[in-house]
C-alpha positions as CSV (number, residue, x, y, z in Angstrom):
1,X,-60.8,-41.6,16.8
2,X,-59.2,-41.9,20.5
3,X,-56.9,-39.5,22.0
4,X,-54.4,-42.5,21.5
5,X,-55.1,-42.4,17.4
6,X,-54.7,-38.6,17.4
7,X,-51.1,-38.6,18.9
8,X,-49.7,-42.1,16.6
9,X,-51.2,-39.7,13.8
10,X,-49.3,-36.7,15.2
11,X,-46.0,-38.5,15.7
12,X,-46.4,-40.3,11.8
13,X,-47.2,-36.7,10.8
14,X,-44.4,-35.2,12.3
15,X,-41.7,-37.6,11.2
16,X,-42.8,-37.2,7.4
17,X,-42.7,-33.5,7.3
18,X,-45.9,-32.8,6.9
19,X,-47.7,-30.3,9.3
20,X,-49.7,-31.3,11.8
21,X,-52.0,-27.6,11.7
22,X,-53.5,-25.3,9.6
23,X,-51.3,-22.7,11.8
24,X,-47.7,-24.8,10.7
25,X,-49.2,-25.6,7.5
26,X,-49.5,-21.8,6.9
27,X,-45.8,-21.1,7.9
28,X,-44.2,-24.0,6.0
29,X,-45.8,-22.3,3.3
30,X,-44.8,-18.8,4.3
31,X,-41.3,-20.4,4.7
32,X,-40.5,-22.1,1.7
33,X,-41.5,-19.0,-0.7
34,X,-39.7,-16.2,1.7
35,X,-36.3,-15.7,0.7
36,X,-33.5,-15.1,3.7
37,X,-31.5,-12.4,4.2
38,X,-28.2,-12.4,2.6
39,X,-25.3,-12.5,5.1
40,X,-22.9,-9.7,5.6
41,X,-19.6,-10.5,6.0
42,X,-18.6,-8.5,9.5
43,X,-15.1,-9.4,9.0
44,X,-13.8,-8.4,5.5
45,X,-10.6,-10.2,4.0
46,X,-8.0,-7.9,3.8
47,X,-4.8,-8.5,2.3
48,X,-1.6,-6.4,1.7
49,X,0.5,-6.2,-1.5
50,X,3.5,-4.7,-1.0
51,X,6.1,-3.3,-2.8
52,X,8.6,-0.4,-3.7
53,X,6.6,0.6,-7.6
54,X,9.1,2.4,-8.5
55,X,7.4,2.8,-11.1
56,X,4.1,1.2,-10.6
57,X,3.3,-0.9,-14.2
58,X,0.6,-2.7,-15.4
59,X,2.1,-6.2,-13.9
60,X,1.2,-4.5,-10.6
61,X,-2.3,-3.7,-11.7
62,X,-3.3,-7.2,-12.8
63,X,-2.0,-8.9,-9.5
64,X,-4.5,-6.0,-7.9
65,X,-7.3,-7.2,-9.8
66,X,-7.1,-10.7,-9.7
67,X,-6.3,-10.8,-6.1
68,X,-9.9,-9.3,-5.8
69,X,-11.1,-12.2,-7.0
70,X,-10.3,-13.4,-3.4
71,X,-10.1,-11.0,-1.2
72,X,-12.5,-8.7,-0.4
73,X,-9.9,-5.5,0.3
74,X,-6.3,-5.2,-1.0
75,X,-3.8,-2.5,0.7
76,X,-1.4,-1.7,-1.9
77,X,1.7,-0.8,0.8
78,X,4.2,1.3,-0.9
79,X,7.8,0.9,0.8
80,X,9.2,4.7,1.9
81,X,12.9,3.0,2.8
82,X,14.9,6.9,2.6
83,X,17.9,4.3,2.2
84,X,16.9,3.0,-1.2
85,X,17.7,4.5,-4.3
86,X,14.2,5.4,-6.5
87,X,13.4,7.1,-9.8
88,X,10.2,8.7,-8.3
89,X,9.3,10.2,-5.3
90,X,6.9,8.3,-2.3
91,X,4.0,10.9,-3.4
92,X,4.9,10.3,-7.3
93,X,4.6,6.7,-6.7
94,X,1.2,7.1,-4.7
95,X,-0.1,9.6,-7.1
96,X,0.5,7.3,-10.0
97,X,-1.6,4.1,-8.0
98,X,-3.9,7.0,-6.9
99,X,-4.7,7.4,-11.0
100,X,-4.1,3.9,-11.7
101,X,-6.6,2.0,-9.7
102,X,-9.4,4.7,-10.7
103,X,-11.1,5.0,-7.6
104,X,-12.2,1.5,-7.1
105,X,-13.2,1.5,-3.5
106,X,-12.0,-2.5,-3.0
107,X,-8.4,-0.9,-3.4
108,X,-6.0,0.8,-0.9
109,X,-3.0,2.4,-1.2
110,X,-0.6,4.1,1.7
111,X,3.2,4.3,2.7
112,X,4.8,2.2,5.2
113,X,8.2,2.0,6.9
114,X,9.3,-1.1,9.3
115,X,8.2,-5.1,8.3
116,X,5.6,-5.9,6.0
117,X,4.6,-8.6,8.5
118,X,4.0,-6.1,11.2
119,X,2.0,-3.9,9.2
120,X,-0.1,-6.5,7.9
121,X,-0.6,-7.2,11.3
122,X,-1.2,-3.4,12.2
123,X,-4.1,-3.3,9.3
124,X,-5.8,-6.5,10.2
125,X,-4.9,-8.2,7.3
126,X,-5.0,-11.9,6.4
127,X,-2.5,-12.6,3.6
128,X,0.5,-10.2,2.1
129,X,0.1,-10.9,-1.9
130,X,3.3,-11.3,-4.0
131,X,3.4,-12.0,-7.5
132,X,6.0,-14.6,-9.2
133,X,7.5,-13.8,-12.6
134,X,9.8,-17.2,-12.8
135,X,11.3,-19.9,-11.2
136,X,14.2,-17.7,-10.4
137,X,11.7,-15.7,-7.9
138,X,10.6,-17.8,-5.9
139,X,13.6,-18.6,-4.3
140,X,13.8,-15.8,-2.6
141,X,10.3,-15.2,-2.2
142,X,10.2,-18.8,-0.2
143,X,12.9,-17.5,1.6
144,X,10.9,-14.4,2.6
145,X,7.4,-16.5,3.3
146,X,9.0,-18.4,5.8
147,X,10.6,-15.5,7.4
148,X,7.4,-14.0,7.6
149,X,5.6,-17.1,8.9
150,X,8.3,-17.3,11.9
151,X,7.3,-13.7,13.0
152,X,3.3,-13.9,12.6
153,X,1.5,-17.2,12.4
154,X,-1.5,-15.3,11.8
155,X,-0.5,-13.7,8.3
156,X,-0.3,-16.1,5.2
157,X,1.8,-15.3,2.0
158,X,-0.5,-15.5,-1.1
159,X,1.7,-16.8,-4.6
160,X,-0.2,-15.3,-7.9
161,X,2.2,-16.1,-11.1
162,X,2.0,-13.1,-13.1
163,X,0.2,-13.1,-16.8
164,X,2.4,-14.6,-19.2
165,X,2.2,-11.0,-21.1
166,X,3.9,-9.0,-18.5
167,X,6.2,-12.6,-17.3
168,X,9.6,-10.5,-18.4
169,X,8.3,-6.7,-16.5
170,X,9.6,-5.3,-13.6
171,X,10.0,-1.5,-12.7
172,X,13.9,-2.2,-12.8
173,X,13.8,-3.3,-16.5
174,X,11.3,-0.4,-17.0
175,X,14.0,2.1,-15.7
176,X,16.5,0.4,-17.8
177,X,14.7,0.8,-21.0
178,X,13.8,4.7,-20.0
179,X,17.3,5.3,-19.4
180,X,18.7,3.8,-23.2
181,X,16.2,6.1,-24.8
182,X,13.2,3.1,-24.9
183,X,9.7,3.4,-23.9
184,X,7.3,1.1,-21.7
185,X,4.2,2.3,-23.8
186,X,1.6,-0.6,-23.2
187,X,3.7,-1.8,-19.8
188,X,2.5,1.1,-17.8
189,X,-1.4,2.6,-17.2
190,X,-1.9,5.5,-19.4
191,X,-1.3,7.7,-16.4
192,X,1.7,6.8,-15.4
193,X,3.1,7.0,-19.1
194,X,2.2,10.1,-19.2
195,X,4.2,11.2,-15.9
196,X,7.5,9.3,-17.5
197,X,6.6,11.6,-20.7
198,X,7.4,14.5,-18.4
199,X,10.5,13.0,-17.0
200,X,12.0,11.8,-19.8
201,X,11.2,13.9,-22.5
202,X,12.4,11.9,-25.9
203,X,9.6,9.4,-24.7
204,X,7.4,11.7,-26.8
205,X,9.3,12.0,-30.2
206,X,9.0,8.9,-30.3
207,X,6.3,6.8,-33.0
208,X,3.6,4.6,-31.1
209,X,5.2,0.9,-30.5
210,X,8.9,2.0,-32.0
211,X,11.4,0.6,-29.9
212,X,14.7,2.2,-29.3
213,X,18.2,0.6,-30.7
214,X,20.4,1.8,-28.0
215,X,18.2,-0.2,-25.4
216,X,18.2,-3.2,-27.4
217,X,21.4,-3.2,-30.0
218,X,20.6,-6.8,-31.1
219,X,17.0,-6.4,-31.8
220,X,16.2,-6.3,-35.5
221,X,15.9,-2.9,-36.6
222,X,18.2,-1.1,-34.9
C-alpha cells in the first residue's frame, strides 16, 4: 500500500469514527467507560419569600418547600415595619421559622426593613416567591409584580397557588380565630402551636380538633 492509500484510508477512517491508532483506539475506549465530573453550580439560585408571619402557619411552610423544588436557596425575609400592628414580636416570629423549617440548610430566614426589591437585590437573589390563595389575590399581587419589575429588571416575581388545604389560611384569620376562643391546631407547625398555647391559654382546655362556637356562631355545633 502507497503513502497515497494510507492517508484515503486515514481520512475514510476518520470520518466514520473509528480510530485511526492503537494509541486513539485506547482512549476512545478509556473515554466512553469514564464517567465525567458532575458540574457544580457556582452561582446558586436564590430566591426571597417575604412576608410579615405574623404568625408563621403551615401555608408558609409548603410554599418553602415546594419553592425548593426550584430554587436552590430560599430567604424567608421577615418584614420588621415598627409601624405595623403584630401579635408577636420580630424575634417570636424568627424563632418560630427558626423551629419550623428544622434546620434544613436550603432555608434562610432574617429581618429586613426598606423594599423587598432592594433586598432581593442586596442578597443576590433571582426571584421574590409569593403565594396566591384566590383570584381576589392576585390583583394586588399583579399590582405589586409590576411595581417591582419597574424598580429591578433583574428580580422576577415567582406565582405558587397555595394547596387547596390551606386555600382559606392566612395569619389574619389565624388571629381572628385565637382571639374568639378557636384554635389553628393542624394550621400551624407543632412549634408554633405550642408558643400560641402559651399566649392564649384556653387553647389548651380545649379537646383535639373541637372548634369554638364563639369564632364560628353558624357552624353546626355551637
Amino acid at each position: 500500500m502507497d503513502t497515497s492509500d494510507r492517508q484515503a484510508n486515514g481520512i475514510r477512517l476518520m470520518m466514520s469514527g473509528q480510530p485511526t491508532s492503537r494509541n486513539s483506539r485506547a482512549e476512545c475506549e478509556a473515554g466512553s467507560h469514564a464517567k465525567r465530573p458532575r458540574r457544580q453550580n457556582a452561582h446558586p439560585k436564590i430566591a426571597i419569600y417575604p412576608g410579615t408571619f405574623d404568625p408563621f402557619h403551615n401555608g408558609h411552610l409548603e410554599i418553602i418547600r415546594r419553592a425548593l423544588g426550584t430554587f436552590d436557596h430560599i430567604v424567608v425575609a421577615v418584614g420588621a415595619n415598627p409601624e405595623k400592628e403584630v401579635l408577636f414580636t420580630l424575634e417570636e416570629r424568627l424563632d418560630m421559622i427558626a423551629n419550623s423549617i428544622r434546620g434544613d440548610t436550603r432555608i434562610e430566614y432574617e429581618a429586613f426593613e426598606g423594599l423587598t426589591v432592594k433586598y432581593a437585590e442586596k442578597r443576590r437573589a433571582s426571584a421574590i416567591i409569593r403565594g396566591l390563595r384566590a383570584v381576589s389575590d392576585f390583583e394586588y399581587e399583579f399590582q405589586l409584580a409590576l411595581m417591582n419589575r419597574k424598580l429591578s429588571r433583574k428580580i422576577e416575581t415567582f406565582f405558587l397557588m397555595t394547596a387547596g388545604r390551606y386555600l382559606y389560611v392566612s395569619s389574619r384569620i389565624i388571629k381572628v380565630a385565637l382571639f374568639g376562643g378557636g384554635s389553628p391546631e393542624g394550621l400551624v407547625p407543632e412549634y408554633v402551636l405550642g408558643i400560641l398555647k402559651k399566649k392564649f391559654p384556653h387553647l389548651g382546655n380545649q379537646n383535639r380538633g373541637k372548634t369554638c362556637g364563639r369564632c364560628y356562631p353558624n357552624e353546626p355545633g355551637s
